[in-house]
N, C-alpha and C positions, 0 to 999 in steps of 0.2 A: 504494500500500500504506500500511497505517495502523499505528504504533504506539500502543501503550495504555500510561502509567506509571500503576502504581495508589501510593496514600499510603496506608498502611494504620498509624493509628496503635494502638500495643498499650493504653493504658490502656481501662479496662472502661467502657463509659457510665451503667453505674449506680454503680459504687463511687469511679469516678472517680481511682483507681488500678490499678497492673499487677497485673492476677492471674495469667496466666499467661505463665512464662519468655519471653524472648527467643528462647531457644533451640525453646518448642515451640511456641512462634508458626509461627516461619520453619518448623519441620514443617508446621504445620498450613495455612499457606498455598502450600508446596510440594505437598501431595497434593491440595490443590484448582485448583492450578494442573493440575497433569499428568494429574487425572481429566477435565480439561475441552479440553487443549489439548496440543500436543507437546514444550512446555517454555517457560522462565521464567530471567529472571536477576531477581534477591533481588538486595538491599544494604541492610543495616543503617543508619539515617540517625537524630537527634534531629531531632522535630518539637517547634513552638514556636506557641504560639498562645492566642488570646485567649478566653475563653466569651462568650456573650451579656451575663454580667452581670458580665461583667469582670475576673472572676479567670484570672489567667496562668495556662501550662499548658506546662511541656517533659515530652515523652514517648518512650520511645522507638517507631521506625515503621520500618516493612516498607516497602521501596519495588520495586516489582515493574514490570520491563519485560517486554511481551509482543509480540510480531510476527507476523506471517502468523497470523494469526487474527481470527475476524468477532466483530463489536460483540456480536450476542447470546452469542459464548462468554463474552467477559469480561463480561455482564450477568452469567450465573451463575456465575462464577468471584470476582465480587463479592459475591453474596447468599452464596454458601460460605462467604466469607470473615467476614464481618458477622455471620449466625451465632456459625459458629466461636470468635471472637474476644469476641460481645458491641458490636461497634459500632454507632451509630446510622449510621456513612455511613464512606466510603471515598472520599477524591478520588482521582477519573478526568481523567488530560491524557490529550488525545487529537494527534496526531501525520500529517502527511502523510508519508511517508518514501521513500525510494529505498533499495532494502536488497535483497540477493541472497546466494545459499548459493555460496562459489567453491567 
């Protein structure tokens, strides 16, 4: 079984700041989770990182685990998101795992 963390940072890739809330971030990546799959654990996390041309960049980011579910759900559960949000891309870890429902 495979788990997926998506990095889903909230600044906008064209304004290159937050447009929209933290708060309806995580909505709006919660209904695209659950439109595509049977559920999702969210955590709030500050992402950090560099542009191509070198300007630094802390943001806040979505960081979304998903389980028992196939590669092409979380392709479109991606493209939602990206949309949604305005992103150019979303890091995907992808995970072997050992995971069961007791």
């Amino acid at each position: 079984m495979k788990k997926y963390t998506l990095y889903c940072g909230l600044n906008d890739k064209d304004t290159r700041r937050q447009e929209i809330s933290t708060l309806e971030a995580a909505k709006m990546v919660r209904n695209a989770c659950l439109s595509y799959a049977d559920g999702a654990t969210i955590f709030e996390a500050d992402g950090i990182y560099k542009h191509d041309d070198g300007e630094l960049v802390a943001e806040k980011t979505l960081r979304v685990e998903l389980m028992m579910v196939e590669q092409s759900v979380v392709r479109r559960i991606v493209d939602t998101i990206k949309a949604a949000l305005n992103q150019e891309s979303v890091a995907v870890q992808e995970q072997e795992i050992v995971s069961a429902l007791w």
